[in-house]
C-alpha positions in Angstrom: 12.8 26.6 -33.4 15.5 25.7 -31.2 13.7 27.0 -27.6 10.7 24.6 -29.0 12.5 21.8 -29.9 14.0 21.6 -26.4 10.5 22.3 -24.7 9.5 18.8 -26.5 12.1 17.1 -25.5 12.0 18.4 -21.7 8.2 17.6 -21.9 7.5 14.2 -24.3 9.0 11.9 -21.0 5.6 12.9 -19.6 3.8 11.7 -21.7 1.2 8.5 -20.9 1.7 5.5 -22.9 -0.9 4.7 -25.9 -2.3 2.3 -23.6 -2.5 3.2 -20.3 -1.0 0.5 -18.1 0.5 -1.8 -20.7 4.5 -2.5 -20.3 7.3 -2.8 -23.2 11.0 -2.8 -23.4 12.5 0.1 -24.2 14.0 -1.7 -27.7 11.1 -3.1 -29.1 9.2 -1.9 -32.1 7.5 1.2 -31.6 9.3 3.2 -28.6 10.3 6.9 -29.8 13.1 8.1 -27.8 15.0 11.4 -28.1 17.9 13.1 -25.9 20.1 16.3 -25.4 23.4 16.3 -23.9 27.0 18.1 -24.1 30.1 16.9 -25.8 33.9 17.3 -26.0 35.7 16.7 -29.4 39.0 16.2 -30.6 40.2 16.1 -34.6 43.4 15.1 -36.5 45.5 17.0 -38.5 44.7 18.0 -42.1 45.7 20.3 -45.0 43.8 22.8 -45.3 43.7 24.6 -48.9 42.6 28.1 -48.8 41.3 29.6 -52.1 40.3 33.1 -52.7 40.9 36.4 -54.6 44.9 36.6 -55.2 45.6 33.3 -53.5 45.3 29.4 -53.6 47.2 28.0 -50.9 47.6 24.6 -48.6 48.4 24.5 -44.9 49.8 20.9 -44.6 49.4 19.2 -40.5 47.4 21.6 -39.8 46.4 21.2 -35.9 42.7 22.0 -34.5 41.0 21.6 -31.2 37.2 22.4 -30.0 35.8 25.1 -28.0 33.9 23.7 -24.9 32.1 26.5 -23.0 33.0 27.1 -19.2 30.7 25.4 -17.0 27.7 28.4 -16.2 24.5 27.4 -14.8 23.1 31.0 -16.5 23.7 29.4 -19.9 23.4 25.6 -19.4 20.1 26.0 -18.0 18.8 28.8 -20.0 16.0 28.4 -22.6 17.5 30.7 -25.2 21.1 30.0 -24.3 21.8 25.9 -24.4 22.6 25.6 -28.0 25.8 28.2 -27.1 28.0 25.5 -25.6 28.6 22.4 -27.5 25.5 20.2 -27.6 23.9 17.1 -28.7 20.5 16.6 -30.1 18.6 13.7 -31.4 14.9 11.6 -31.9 14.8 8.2 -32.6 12.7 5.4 -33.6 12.8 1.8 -33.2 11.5 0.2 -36.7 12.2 -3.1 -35.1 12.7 -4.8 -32.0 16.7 -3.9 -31.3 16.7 -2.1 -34.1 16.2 2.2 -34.4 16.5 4.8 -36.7 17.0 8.6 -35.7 18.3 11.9 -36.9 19.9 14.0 -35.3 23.1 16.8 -35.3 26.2 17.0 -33.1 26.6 21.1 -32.3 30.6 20.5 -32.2 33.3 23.6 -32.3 36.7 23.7 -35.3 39.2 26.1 -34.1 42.2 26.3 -36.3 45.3 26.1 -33.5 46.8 29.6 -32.4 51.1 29.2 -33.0 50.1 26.6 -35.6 53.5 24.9 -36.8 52.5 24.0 -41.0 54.1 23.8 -43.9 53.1 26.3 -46.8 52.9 25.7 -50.5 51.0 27.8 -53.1 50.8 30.7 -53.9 49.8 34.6 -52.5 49.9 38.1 -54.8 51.6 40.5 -53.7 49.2 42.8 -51.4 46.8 40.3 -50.6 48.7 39.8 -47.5 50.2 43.0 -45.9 50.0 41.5 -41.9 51.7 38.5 -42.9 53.8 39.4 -45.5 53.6 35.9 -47.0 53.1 37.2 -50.5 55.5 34.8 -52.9 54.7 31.2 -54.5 55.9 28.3 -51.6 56.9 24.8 -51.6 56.4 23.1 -48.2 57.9 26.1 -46.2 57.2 25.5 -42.5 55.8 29.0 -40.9 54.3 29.4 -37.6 50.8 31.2 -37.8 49.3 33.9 -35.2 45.8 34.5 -34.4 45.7 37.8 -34.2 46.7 38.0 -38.4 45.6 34.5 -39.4 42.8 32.1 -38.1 39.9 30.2 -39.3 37.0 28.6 -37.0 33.7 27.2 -37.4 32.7 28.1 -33.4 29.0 28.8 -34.2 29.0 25.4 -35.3 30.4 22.4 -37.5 27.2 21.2 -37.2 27.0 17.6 -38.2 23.8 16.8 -39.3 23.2 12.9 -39.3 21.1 9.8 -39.9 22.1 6.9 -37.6 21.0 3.2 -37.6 21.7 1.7 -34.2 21.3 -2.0 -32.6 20.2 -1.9 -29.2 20.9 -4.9 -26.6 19.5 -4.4 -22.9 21.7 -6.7 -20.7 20.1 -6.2 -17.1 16.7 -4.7 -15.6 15.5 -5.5 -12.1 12.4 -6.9 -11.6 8.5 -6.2 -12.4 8.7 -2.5 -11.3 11.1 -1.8 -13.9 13.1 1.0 -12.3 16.3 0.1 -14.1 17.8 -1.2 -17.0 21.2 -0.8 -18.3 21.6 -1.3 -22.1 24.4 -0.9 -25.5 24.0 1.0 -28.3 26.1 0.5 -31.7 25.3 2.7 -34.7 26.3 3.6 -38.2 25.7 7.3 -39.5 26.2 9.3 -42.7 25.1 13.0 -42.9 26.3 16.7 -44.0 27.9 19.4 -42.4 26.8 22.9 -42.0 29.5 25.5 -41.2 29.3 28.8 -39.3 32.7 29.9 -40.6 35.0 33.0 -39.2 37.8 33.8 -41.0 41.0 35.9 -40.5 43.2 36.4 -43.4 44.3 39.5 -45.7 42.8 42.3 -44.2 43.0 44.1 -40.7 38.9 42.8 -39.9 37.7 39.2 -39.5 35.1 37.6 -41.7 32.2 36.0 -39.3 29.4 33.5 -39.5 29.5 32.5 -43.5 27.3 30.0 -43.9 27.3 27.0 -46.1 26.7 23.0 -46.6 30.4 22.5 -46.5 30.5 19.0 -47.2 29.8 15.4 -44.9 30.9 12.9 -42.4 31.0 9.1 -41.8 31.2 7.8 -38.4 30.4 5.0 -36.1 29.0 5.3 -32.7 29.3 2.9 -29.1 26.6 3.9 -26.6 25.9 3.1 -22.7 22.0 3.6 -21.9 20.7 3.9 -18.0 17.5 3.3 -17.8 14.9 4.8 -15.3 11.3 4.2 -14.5 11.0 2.8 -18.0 10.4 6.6 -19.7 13.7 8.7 -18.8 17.7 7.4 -19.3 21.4 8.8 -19.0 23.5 8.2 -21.6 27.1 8.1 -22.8 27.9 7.8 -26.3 31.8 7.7 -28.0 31.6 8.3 -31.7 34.4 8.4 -34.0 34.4 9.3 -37.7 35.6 11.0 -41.1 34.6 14.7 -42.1 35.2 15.8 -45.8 34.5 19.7 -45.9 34.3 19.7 -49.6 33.6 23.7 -50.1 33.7 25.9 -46.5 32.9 29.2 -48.1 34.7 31.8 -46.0 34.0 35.2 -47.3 30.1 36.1 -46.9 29.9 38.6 -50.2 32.4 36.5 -52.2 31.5 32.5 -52.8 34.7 31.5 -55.1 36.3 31.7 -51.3 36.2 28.7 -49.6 38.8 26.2 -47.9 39.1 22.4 -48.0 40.4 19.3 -46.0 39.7 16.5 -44.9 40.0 14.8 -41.3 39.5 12.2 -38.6 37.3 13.0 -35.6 35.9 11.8 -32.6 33.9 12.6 -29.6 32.8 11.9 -26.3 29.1 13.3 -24.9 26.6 12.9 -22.1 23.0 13.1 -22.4 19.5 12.8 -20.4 16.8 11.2 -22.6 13.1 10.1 -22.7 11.6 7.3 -24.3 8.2 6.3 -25.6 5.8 3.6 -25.8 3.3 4.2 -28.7 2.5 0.3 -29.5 0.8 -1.3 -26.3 1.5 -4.7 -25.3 -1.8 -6.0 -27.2 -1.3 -4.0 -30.3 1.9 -5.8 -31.1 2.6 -8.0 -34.7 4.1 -10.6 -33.3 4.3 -9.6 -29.0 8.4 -9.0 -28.7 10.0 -9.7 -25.4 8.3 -8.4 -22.1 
């Protein structure tokens, strides 16, 4: 689904208007528009509260960071391998002139930080733990974590799956040829998260890829559009916002273990676009700007 779903977006720029011939701006009512693109991330700290067989514990300031892929042109350019770095995806439509609606996700990366400096509290039975040794009941003890007996990551994806309603204003275009345009974006979204989870913690294996709806995120989002020859654009997009994983689950066979927090977020991406023009000029309600 995913190889397709790229195909279309690659393709749709190609596509001739409705009406052959007739010109619109790219924010009036009726222009479809989709894009791909990469992104970096960056999150606050949180407490994270671990529950599971034998233990229910909180990590308080927790630190995590995201995972971006090394530069390779063998996977950014590969059919089956552009969904492995950290992408962006997302169609549009403009209900109104200025005005668009689109869904979307935002493919970003959660990597609990290696030497992580929290505080504890909770508790842990006694053999739960045997790499750690943490077993005991805490209160706020600060411990310094290692990968290689503790981690948690959602690398295969915190997937943030998102409607967004968005005000376009285009500020500058040259003249009748319409080559270029530069434009802002400002949206609004609301959505859920779906987490790929991996999971170190008790045993001497690691727990990979549970899945789950693990809970959803606010955020608001400022936008820079480039506009080319009227069908393709370059854009870079700042978005900032509030996840709430309410329930990650973390063990694949055992679903009353999961882990909790809350944080702040926010990201910065790049991404090449298309846009289309399904209304001609003639077929308009009320013949918007031109």
């Amino acid at each position: 689904m995913k190889s397709i779903a790229l195909v279309l977006l690659l393709f749709l720029p190609f596509m001739t208007d409705a009406q052959k011939g007739k010109r619109k701006v790219s924010f009036a009512k009726g222009t479809i528009y989709g894009y791909w693109g990469y992104n970096r991330s960056g999150y606050t700290k949180s407490n994270m509260h671990f529950v599971g067989p034998g233990y229910d514990f909180t990590m308080k300031g927790a630190k995590a960071h995201d995972n971006p892929e090394k530069f390779d042109a063998a996977v950014y350019f590969h059919p089956k391998k552009v969904t492995i770095p950290q992408f962006n995806a997302r169609i549009g439509y403009y209900f109104k002139d200025n005005w668009s609606i689109s869904v979307g996700y935002d493919h970003m990366k959660y990597l609990f930080a290696d030497k992580n400096e929290v505080f504890l509290s909770g508790s842990i039975d006694s053999g739960v733990d045997t790499m750690n040794n943490w077993e005991g009941t805490y209160n706020s003890k600060p411990i310094t974590t290692d990968r290689s007996t503790f981690h948690y990551e959602n690398s295969d994806g915190l997937n943030y799956l998102r409607f967004e309603i968005t005000r376009t204003d285009q500020w500058w275009k040259t003249g009748n040829k319409d080559w270029f345009a530069f434009s802002t974006k400002v949206g609004l979204s609301a959505g859920g998260i779906l987490s790929f989870n991996d999971f170190r913690f008790g045993t001497d294996f690691e727990d990979v890829r549970t899945i789950s709806l693990s809970g959803y995120g606010l955020s608001g989002h400022l936008g820079l559009r480039f506009e080319f020859f009227r069908h393709l654009f370059i854009q870079s997009n700042l978005g900032a916002g509030f996840h709430h994983q309410v329930k990650v689950n973390n063990r694949p066979n055992d679903p009353s273990a999961y882990t909790r927090h809350a944080y702040g977020y926010c990201d910065a991406n790049v991404v090449i676009g298309f846009l289309v023009y399904l209304r001609g000029k003639n077929a308009c309600d009320s013949c918007p700007t031109w």
